[in-house]
C-alpha positions as CSV (number, residue, x, y, z in Angstrom):
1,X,-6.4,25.2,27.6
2,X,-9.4,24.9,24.8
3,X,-8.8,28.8,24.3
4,X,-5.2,28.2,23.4
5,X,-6.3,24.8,21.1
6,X,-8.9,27.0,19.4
7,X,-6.5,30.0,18.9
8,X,-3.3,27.4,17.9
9,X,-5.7,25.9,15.5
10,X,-6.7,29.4,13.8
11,X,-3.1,31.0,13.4
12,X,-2.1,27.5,11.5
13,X,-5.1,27.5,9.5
14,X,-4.8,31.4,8.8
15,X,-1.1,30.5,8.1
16,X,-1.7,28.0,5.7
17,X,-4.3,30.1,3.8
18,X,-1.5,33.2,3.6
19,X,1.0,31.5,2.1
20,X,-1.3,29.0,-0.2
21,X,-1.9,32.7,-1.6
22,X,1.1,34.3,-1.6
23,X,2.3,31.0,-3.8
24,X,-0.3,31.7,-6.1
25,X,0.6,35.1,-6.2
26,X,4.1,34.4,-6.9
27,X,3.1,32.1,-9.9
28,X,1.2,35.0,-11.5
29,X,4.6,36.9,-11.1
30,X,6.4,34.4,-12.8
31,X,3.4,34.5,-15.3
32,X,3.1,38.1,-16.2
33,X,7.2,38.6,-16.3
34,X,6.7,35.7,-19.5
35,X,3.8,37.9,-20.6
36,X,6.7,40.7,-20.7
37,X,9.0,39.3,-22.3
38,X,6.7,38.1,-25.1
39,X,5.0,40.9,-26.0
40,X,8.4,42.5,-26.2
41,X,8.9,40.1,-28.5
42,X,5.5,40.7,-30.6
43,X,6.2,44.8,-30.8
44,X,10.2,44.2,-32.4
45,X,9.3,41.7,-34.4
46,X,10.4,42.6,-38.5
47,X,7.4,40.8,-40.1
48,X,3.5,40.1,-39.4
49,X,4.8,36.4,-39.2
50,X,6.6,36.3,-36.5
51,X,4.6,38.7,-35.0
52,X,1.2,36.7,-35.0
53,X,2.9,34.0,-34.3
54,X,4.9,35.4,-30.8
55,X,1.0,36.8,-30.2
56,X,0.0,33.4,-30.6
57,X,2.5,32.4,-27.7
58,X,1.0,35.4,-25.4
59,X,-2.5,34.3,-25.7
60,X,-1.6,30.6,-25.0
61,X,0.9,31.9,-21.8
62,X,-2.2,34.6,-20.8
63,X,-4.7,31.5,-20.5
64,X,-2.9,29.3,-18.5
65,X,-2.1,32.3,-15.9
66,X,-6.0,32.8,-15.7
67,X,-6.0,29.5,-15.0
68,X,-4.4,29.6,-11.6
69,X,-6.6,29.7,-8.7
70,X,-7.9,34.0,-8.1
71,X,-6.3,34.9,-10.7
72,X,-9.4,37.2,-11.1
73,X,-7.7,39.4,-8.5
74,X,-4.5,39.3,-9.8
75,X,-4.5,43.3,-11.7
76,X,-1.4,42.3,-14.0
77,X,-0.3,45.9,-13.1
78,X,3.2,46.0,-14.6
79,X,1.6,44.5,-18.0
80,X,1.4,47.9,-19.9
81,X,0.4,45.9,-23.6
82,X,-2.9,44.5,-22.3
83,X,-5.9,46.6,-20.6
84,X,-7.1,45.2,-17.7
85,X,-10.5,46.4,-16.6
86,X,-13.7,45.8,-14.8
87,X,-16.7,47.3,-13.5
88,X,-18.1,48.3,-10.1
89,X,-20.1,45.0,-9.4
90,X,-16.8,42.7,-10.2
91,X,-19.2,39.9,-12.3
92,X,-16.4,40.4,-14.8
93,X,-13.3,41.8,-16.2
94,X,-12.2,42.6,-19.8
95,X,-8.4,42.0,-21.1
96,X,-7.7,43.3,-23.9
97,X,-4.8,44.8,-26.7
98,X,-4.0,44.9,-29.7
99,X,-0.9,43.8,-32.8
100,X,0.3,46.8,-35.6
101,X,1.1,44.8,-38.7
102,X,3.1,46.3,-41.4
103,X,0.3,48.1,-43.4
104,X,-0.4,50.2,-40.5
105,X,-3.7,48.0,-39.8
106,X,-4.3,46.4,-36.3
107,X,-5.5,43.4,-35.5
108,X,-7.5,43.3,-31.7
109,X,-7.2,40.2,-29.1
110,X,-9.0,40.3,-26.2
111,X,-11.4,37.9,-23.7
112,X,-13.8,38.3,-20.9
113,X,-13.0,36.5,-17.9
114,X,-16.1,35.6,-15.6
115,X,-15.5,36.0,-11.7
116,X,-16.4,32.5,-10.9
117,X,-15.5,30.7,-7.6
118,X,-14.7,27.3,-9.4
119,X,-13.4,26.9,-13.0
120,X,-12.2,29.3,-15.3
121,X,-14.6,30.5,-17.2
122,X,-14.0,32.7,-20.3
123,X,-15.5,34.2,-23.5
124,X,-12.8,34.7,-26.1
125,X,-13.1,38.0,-28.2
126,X,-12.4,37.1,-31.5
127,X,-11.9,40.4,-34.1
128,X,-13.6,40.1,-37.0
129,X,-13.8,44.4,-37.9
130,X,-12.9,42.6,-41.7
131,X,-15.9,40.7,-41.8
132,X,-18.3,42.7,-40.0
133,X,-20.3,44.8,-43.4
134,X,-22.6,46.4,-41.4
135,X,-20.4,48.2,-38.3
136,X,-23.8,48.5,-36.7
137,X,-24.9,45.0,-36.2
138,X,-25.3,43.7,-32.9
139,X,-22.2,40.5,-32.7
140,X,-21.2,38.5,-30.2
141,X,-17.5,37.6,-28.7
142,X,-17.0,35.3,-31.7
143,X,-17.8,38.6,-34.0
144,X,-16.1,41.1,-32.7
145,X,-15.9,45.0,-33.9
146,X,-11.8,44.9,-32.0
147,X,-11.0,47.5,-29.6
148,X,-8.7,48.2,-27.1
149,X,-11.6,49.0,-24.0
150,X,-10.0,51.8,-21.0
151,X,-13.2,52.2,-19.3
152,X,-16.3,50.3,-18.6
153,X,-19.6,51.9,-17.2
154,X,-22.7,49.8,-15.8
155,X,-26.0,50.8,-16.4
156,X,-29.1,49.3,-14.6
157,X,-32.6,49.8,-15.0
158,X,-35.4,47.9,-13.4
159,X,-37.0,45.1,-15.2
160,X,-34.3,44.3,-17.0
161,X,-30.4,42.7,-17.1
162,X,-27.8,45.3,-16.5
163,X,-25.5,46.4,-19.5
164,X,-22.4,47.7,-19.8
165,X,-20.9,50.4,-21.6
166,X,-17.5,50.4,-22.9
167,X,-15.1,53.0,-24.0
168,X,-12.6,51.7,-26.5
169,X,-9.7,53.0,-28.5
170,X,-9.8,51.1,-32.6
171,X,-6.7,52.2,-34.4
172,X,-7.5,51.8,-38.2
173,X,-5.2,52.4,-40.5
174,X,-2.6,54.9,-41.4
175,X,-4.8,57.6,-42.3
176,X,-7.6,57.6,-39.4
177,X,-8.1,56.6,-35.9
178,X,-11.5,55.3,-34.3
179,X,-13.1,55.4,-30.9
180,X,-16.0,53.7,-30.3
181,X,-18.9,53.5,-27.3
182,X,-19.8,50.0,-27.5
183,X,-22.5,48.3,-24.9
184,X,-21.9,44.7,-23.6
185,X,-24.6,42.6,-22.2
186,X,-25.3,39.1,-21.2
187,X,-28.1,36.6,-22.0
188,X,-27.6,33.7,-20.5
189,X,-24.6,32.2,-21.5
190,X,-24.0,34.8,-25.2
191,X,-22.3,37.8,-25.1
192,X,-23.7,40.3,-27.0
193,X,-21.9,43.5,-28.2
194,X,-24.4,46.2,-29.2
195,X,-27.7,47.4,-28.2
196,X,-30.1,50.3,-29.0
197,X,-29.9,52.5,-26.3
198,X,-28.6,55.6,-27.8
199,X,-31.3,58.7,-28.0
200,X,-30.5,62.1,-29.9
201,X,-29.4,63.8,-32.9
202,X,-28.7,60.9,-35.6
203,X,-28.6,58.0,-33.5
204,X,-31.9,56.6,-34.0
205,X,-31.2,52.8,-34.7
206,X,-27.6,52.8,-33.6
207,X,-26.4,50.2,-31.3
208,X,-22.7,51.3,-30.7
209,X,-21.1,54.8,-31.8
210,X,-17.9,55.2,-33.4
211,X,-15.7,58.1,-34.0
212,X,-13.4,58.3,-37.0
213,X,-10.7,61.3,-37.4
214,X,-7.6,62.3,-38.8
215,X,-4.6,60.0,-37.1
216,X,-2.6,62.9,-36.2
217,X,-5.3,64.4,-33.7
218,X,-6.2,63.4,-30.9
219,X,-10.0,62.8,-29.5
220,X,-10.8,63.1,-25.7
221,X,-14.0,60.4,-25.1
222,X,-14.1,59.6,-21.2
223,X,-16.2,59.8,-18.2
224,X,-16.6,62.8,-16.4
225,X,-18.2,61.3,-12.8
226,X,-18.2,64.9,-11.5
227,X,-20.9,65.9,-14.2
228,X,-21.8,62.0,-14.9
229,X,-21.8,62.4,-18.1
230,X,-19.1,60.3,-20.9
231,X,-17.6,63.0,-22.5
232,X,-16.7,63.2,-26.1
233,X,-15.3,66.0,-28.3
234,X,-17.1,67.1,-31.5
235,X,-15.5,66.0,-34.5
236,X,-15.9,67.9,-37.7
237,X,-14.4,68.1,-41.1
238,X,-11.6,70.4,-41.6
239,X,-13.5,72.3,-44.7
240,X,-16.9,71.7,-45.7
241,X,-16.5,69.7,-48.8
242,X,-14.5,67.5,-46.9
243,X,-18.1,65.8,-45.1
244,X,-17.2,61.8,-45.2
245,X,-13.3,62.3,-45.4
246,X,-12.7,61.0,-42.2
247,X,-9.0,61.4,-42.8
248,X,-9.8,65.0,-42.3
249,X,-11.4,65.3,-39.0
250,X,-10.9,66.1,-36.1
251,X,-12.2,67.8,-32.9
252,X,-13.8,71.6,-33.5
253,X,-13.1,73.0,-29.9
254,X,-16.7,71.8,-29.0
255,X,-17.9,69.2,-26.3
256,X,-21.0,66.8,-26.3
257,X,-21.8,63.9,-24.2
258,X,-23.9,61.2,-23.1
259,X,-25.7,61.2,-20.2
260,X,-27.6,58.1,-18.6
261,X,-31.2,58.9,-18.1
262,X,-33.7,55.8,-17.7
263,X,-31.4,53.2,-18.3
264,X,-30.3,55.0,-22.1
265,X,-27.6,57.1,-23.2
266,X,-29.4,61.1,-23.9
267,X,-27.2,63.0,-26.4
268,X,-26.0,66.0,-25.0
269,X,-24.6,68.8,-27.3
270,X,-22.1,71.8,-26.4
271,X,-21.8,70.8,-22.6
272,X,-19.7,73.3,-20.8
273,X,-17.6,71.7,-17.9
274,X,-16.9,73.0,-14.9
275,X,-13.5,72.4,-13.4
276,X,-12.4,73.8,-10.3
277,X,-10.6,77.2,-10.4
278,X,-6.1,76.9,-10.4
279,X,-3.8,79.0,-10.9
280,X,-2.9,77.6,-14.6
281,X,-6.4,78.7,-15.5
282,X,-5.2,82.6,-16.6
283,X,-2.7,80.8,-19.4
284,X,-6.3,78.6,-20.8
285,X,-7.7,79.4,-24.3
286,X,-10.8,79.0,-24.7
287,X,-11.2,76.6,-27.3
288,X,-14.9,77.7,-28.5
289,X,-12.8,80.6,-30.0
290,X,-11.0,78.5,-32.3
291,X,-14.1,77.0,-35.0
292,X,-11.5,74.8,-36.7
293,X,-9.7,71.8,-35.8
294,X,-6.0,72.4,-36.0
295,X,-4.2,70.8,-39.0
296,X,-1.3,68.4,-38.4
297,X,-0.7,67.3,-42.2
């Protein structure tokens, strides 16, 4: 008879605990359809306004969905404006996205959401890529160099605090597109965005990279975890006395990459990958043949 208590007792509590969570899984439904339908809004809106100001709505409605109890597991899957992302030990996630205002500029939003058990806890990105002279300097959320991150890497070394490295996509204007490799660490309670952990060929001193080229080509920078190495292609001007034109780069059929050695990121140029061998791979051209990126103006 105590077996059948103990067992009743578990199934209601179990019960209970299901459908506490399926409720607040059904909120955070409700939440990101909102989320939908206002960045809907923000993208066809006529005027930087109305846009900032329906953005203004989303970041309000995004807060108080964090607010609901785990929403740190909630993925916001069907929420195709924002990138959602975290890393391998979970501490953390990134959300972040961006508004296209009639110039052709962009204006980043974003925040880091802490995996607490208890209260929300958040760091608020704030872009300031205007105000930042000096795209080198190491900020913090409140000085932000935007970007819209789509992958996250964590590095650990002993001794010290893990950082993070993130791979982020900065359009700029309506001439050039950026990518940047920016590291993310934690001291205490300040966010930090940039550290000095890049060795190699011109990098002495620099505490993010960032990649500018022509806004009609495209750049592949990702992770590779077969090599484990974060992959980049080579930019290069179009014509020599194009050097600092950054409207007129773009990739020269050349790859480099960075791979993690000691805790640091070790330049490595003209890396050859190795796929493995399809069918498709007769119709490839090799693009070290081709010494010039191809023009699209």
């Amino acid at each position: 008879m105590k077996n059948i208590r103990f067992y009743l007792l578990m199934f209601i509590v179990c019960w209970n605990f299901t459908s506490y969570a399926q409720q607040n899984i059904n909120k955070l439904d409700v939440f990101q359809d909102s989320l939908n339908k206002i960045a809907q809004k923000v993208y066809s809106a006529q005027s930087d306004s109305i846009k900032l100001a329906e953005n203004g709505k989303f970041v309000k409605t995004l807060v108080e969905a964090l607010k609901q109890p785990n929403s740190f597991a909630y993925n916001f899957d069907s929420l195709k404006t924002v990138s959602v992302i975290k890393p391998s030990d979970q501490v953390f996630r990134v959300l972040s996205w961006y508004v296209q205002l009639e110039n052709g500029n962009y204006r980043y939003y974003g925040t880091i959401q802490m995996n607490t058990k208890g209260a929300l806890k958040l760091y608020p990105l704030i872009d300031q890529t205007e105000n930042i002279a000096d795209p080198n300097q190491i900020t913090n959320n409140q000085k932000w160099f935007g970007a819209r991150y789509y992958e996250i890497i964590p590095v650990t070394t002993s001794g010290r605090l893990p950082y993070y490295v993130l791979l982020g996509w900065k359009g700029n204007t309506t001439e050039t597109t950026k990518k940047v490799v920016e590291i993310l660490s934690f001291d205490k309670d300040q966010v930090n965005f940039g550290m000095p952990v890049f060795d190699g060929k011109d990098l002495k001193g620099k505490n993010r990279v960032i990649f500018e080229y022509q806004k009609q080509n495209a750049m592949v920078l990702n992770t590779d975890k077969n090599a484990g190495l974060i992959v980049f292609d080579h930019l290069a001007p179009f014509e020599p006395e194009m050097v600092g034109k950054f409207q007129f780069y773009g990739s020269d059929g050349s790859t480099d990459a960075f791979k993690i050695i000691g805790g640091r990121l070790k330049l490595q140029e003209n890396v050859v990958l190795k796929n493995d061998a399809k069918e498709s791979d007769a119709l490839y051209s090799d693009p070290a043949k081709n010494v010039k990126p191809i023009r699209k103006f």
